[in-house]
C-alpha positions as a Markdown table, in Angstrom:
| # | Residue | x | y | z |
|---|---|---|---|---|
| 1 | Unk | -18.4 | -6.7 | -4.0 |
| 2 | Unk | -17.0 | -3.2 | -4.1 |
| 3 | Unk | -13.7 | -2.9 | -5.6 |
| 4 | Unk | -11.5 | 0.5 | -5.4 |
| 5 | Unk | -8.0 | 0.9 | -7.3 |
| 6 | Unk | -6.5 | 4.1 | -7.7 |
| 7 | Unk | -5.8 | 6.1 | -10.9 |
| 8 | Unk | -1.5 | 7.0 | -11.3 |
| 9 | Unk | -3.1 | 9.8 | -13.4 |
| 10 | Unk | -5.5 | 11.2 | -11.3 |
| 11 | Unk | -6.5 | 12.6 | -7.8 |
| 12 | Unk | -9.6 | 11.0 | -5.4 |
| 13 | Unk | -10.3 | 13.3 | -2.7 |
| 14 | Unk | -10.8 | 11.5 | 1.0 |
| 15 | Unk | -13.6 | 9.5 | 0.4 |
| 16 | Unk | -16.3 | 7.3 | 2.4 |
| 17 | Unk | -18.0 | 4.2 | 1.7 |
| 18 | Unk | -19.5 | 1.3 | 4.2 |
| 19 | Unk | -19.6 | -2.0 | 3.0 |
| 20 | Unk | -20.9 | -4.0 | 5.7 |
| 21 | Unk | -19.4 | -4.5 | 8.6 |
| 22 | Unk | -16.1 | -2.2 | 7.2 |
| 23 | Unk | -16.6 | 1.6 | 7.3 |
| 24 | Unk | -14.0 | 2.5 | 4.9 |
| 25 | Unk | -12.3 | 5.9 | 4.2 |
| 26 | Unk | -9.1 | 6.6 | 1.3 |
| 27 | Unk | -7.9 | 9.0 | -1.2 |
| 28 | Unk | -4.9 | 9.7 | -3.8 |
| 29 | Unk | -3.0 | 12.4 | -4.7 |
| 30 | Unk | 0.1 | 12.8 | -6.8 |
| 31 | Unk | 2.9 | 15.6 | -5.4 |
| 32 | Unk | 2.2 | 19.0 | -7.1 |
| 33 | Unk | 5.2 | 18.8 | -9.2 |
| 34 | Unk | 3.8 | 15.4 | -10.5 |
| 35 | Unk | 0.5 | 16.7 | -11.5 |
| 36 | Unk | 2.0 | 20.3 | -12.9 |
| 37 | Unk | 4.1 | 17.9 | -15.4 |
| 38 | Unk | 0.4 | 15.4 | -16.0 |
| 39 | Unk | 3.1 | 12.5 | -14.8 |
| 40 | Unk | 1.8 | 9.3 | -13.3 |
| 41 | Unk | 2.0 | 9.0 | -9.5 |
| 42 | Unk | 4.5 | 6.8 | -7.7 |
| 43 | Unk | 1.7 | 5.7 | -5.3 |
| 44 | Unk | -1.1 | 3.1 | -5.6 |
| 45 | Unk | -3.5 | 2.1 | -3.8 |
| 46 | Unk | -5.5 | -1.1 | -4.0 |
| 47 | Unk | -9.1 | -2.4 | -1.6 |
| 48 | Unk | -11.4 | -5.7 | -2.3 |
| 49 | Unk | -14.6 | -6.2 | 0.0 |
| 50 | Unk | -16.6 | -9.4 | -0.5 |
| 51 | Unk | -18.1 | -11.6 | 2.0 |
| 52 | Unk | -17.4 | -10.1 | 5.0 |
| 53 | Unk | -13.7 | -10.0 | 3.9 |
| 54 | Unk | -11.6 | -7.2 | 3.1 |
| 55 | Unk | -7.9 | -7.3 | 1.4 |
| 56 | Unk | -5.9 | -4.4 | 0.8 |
| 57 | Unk | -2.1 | -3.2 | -1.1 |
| 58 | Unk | -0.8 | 0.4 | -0.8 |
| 59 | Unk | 2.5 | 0.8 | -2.8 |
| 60 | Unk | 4.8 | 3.4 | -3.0 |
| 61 | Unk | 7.1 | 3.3 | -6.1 |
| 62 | Unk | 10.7 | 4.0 | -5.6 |
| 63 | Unk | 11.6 | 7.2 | -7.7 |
| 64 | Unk | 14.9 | 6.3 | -8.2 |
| 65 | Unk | 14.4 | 3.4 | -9.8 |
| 66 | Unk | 12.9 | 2.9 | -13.7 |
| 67 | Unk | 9.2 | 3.7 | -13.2 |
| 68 | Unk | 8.5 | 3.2 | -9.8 |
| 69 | Unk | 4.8 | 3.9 | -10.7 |
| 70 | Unk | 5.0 | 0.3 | -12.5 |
| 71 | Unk | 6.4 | -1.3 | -10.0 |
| 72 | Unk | 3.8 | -0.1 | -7.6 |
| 73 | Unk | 0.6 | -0.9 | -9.8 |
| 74 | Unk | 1.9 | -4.5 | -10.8 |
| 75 | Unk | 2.6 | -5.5 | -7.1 |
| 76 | Unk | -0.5 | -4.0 | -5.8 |
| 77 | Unk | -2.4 | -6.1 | -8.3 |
| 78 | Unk | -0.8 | -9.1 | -7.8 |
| 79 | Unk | -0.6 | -8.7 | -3.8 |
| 80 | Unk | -4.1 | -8.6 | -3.8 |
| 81 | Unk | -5.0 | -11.3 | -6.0 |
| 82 | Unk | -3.1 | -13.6 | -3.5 |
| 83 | Unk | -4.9 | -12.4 | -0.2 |
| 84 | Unk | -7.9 | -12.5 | -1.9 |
| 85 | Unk | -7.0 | -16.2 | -2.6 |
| 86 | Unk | -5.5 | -17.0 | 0.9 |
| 87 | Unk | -8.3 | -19.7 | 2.7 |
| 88 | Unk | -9.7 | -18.1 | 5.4 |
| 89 | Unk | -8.3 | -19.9 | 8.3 |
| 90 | Unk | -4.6 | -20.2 | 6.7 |
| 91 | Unk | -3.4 | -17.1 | 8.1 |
| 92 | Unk | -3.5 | -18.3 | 11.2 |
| 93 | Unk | -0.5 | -19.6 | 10.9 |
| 94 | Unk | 1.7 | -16.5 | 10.7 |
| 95 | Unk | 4.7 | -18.2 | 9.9 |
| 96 | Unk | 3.7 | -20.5 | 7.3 |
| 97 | Unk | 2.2 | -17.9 | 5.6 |
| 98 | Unk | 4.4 | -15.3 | 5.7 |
| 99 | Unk | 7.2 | -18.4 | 4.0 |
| 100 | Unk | 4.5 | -18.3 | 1.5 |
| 101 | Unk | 4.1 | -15.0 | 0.5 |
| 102 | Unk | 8.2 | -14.4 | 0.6 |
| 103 | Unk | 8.5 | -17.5 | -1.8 |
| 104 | Unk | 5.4 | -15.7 | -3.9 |
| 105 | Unk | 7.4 | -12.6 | -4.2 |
| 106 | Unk | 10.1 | -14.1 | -5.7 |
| 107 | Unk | 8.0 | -16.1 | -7.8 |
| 108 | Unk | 6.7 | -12.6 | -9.2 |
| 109 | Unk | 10.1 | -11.5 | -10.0 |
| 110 | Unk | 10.0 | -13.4 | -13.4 |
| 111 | Unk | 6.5 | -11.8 | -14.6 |
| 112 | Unk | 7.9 | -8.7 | -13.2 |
| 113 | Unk | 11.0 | -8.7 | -15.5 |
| 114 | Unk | 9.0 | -9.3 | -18.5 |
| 115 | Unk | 6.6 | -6.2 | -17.7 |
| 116 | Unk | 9.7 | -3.7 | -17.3 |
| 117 | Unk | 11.1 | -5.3 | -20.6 |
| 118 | Unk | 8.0 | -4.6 | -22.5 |
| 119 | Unk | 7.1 | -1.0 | -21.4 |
| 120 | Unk | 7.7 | 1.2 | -23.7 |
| 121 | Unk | 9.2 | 5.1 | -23.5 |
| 122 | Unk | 7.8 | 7.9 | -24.8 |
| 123 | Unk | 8.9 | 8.6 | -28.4 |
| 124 | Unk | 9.0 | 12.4 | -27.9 |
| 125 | Unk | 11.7 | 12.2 | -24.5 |
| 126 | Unk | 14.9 | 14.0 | -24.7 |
| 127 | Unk | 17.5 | 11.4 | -25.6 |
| 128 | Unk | 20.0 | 12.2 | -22.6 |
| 129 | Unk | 17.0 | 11.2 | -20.3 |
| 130 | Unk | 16.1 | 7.5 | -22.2 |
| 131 | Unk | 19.6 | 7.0 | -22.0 |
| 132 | Unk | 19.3 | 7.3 | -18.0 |
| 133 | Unk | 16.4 | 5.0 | -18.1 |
| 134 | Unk | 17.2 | 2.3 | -20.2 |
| 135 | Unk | 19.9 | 1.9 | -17.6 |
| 136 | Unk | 17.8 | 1.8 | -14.9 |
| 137 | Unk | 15.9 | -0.5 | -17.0 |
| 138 | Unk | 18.3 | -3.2 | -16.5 |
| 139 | Unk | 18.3 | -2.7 | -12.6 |
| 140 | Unk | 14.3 | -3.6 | -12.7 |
| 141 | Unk | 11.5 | -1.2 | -11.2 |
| 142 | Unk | 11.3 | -1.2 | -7.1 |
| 143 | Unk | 8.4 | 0.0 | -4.2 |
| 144 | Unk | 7.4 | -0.7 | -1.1 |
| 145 | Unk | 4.5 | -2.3 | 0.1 |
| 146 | Unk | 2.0 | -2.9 | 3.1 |
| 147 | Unk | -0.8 | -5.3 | 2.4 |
| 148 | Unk | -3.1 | -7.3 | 4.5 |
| 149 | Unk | -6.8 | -9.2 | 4.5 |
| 150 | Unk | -9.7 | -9.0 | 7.7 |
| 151 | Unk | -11.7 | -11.6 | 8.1 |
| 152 | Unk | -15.0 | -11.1 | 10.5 |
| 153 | Unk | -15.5 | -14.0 | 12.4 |
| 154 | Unk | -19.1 | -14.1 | 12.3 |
| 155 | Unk | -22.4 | -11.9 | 11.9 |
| 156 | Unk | -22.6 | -11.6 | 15.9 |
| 157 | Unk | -19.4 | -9.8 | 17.4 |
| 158 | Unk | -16.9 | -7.3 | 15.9 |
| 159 | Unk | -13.8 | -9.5 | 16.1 |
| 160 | Unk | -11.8 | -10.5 | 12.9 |
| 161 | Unk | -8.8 | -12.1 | 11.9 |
| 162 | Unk | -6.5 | -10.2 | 10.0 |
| 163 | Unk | -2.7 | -10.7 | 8.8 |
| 164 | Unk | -0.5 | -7.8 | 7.7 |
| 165 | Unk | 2.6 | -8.0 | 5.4 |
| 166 | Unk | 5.3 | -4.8 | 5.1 |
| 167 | Unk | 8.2 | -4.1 | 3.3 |
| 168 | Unk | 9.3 | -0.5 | 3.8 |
| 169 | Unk | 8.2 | 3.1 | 5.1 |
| 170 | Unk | 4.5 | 3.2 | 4.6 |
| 171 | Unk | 2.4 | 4.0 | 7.7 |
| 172 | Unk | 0.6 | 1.6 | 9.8 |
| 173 | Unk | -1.8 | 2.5 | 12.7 |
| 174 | Unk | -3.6 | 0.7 | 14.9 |
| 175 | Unk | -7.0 | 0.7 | 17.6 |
| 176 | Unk | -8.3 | -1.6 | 19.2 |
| 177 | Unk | -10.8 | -1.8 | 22.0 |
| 178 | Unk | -8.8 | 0.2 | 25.0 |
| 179 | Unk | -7.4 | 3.0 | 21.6 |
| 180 | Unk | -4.4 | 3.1 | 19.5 |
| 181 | Unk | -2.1 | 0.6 | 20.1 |
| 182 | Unk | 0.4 | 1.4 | 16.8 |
| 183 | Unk | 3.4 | 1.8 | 19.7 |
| 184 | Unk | 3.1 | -1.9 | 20.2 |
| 185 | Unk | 5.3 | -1.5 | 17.1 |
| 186 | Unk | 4.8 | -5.4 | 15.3 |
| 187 | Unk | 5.5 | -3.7 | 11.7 |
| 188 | Unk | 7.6 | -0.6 | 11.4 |
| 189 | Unk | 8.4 | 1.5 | 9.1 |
| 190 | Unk | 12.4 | 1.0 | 7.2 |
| 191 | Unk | 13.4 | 3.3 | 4.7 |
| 192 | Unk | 15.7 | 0.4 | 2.8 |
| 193 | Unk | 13.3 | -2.2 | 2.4 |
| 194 | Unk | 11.6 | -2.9 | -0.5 |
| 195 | Unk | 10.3 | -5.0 | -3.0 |
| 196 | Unk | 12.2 | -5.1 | -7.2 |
| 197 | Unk | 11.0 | -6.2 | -10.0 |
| 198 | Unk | 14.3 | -8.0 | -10.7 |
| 199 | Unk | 15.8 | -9.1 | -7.3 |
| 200 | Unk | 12.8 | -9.6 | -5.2 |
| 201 | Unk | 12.6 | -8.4 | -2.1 |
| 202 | Unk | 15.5 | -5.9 | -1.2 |
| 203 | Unk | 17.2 | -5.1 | 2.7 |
| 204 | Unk | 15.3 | -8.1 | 4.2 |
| 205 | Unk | 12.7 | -10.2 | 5.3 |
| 206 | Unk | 9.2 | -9.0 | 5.1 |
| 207 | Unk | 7.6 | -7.8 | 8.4 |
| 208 | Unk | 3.5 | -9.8 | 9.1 |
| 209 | Unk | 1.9 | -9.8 | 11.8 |
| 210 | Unk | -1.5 | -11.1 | 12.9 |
| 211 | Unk | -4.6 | -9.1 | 14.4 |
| 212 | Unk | -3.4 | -11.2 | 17.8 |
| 213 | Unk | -0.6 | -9.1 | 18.2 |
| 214 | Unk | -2.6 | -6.2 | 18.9 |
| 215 | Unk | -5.5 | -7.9 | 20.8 |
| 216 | Unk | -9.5 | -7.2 | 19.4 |
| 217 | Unk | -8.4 | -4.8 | 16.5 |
| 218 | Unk | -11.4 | -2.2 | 15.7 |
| 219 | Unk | -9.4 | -0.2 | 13.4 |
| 220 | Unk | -6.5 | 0.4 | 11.1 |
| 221 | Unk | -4.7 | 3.4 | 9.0 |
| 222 | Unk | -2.2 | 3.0 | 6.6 |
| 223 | Unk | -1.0 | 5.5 | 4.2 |
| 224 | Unk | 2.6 | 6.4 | 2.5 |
| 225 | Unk | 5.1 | 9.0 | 3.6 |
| 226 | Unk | 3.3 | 11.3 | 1.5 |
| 227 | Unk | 1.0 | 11.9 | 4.5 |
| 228 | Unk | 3.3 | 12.3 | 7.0 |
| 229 | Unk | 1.3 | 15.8 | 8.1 |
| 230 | Unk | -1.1 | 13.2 | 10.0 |
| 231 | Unk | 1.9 | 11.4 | 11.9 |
| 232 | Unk | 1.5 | 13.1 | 15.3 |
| 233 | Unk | -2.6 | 13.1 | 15.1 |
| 234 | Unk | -3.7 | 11.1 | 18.1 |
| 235 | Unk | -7.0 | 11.1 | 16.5 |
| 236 | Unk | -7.4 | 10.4 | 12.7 |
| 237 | Unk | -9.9 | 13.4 | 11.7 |
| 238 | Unk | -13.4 | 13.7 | 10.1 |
| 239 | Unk | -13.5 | 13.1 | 6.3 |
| 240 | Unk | -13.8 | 16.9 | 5.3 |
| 241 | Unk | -10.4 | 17.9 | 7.5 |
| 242 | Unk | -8.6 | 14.6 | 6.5 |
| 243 | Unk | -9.4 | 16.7 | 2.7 |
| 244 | Unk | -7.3 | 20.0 | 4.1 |
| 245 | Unk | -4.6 | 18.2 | 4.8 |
| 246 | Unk | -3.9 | 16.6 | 2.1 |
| 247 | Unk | -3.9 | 19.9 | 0.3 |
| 248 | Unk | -1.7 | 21.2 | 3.1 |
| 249 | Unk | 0.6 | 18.4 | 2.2 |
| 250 | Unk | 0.2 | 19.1 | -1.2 |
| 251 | Unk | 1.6 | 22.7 | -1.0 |
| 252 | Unk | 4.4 | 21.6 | 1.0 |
| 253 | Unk | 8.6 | 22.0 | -0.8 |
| 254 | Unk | 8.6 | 18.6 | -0.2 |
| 255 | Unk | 5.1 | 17.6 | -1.2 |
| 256 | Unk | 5.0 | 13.3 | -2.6 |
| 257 | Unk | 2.7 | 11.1 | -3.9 |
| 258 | Unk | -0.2 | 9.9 | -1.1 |
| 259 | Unk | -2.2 | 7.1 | -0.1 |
| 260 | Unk | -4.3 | 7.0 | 2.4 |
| 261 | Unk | -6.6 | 4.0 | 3.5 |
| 262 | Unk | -9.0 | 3.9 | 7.4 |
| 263 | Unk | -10.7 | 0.8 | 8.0 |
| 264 | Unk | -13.2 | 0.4 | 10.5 |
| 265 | Unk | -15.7 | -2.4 | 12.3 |
């Protein structure tokens, strides 16, 4: 099994690692003002391979809220503890399982509660600003989310089943056999949808969608806002210019947290 999930407190340059059949590529970086002030990033970013399966989570915390950064690391655990769960075959049934996971969601919300509750402040912060956060407190921590799991169907071909799940504006790209087909548009990306730690999901339903959406799926991309420089790239590319930039995006006014994850087979 190989097993990746990102450090709030640290960067991973655009890295590469094949795990048979997935060719997988990802990195991390928290904004420049982030790491200037040694804060935790907003962002996390979660992979599992085993068996010929692969399940994913990439979060993005909302800032606004108390601590996105929790919010993000607790759902991206817990999102891929359930995939990695999910029988093979269920996910087949796209509505069943996406009742499922909405249900689980809410489910979370208690757990959730108890994790803002317990966190504890800084005993050095300025009292004006533990003011403003105990009352966010009370209004729970919030992100948004894209998760998904790929099955290969056997040792022989390259097709797999996957499902998808979204809830917000991360990225999602993706090829199949004839090239990108991300304008196909199943899951897109919506600024007011998320996912809170005391109210569940927020702005409505979850988006999922199934690999037979988009016909023989070869390859997908996902990665947060933060990356946005790689929007308009009808190619995704190599490893060492995927590297520039992020530090391009990095030096940026508007520079945010990133995540970046490329799956390939």
């Amino acid at each position: 099994m190989y097993t990746y999930y990102s450090d709030q407190k640290k960067e991973t340059p655009v890295s590469s690692v094949y795990r048979d059949p997935f060719s997988i590529r990802y990195g991390y970086a928290r904004s420049s003002e982030t790491q200037e002030a040694d804060d935790s990033g907003q962002d996390f970013l979660a992979f599992e391979v085993k068996d010929r399966s692969l399940v994913f989570a990439v979060c993005d915390g909302v800032s606004l809220s108390f601590c996105g950064d929790l919010a993000a690391r607790f759902l991206s655990e817990k999102l891929i503890q359930w995939l990695g769960e999910l029988p093979a075959d269920e996910y087949r049934d796209e509505a069943g399982v996406k009742e499922k996971l909405a249900s689980y969601l809410t489910e979370l919300t208690v757990e959730g509660t108890e994790t803002i509750r317990k966190h504890r402040l800084p005993n050095f912060m300025p009292p004006i600003l533990r003011e403003v956060l105990e009352e966010k407190r009370t209004k729970g921590s919030e992100t948004m989310f894209i998760c998904g799991r790929i099955d290969m169907a056997d040792e022989m071909t390259s097709q797999a089943g996957m499902f998808l799940a979204s809830s917000g504006d991360i990225r999602l790209r993706v090829w199949n056999s004839s090239g990108e087909v991300t304008s196909d548009g199943k899951i897109q990306p919506e600024t007011k949808k998320r996912w809170s730690t005391k109210d569940g999901l927020i702005g409505g339903d979850i988006h999922t969608v199934t690999g037979q959406a988009f016909g023989e799926v070869r390859r997908i991309a996902v990665y947060s806002d933060g990356f946005s420089a790689i929007d308009g790239l009808k190619q995704l590319p190599s490893t060492d210019q995927l590297q520039i930039l992020v530090k391009k995006s990095l030096q940026s006014p508007l520079s945010d947290d990133l995540s970046f994850l490329d799956i390939a087979w």
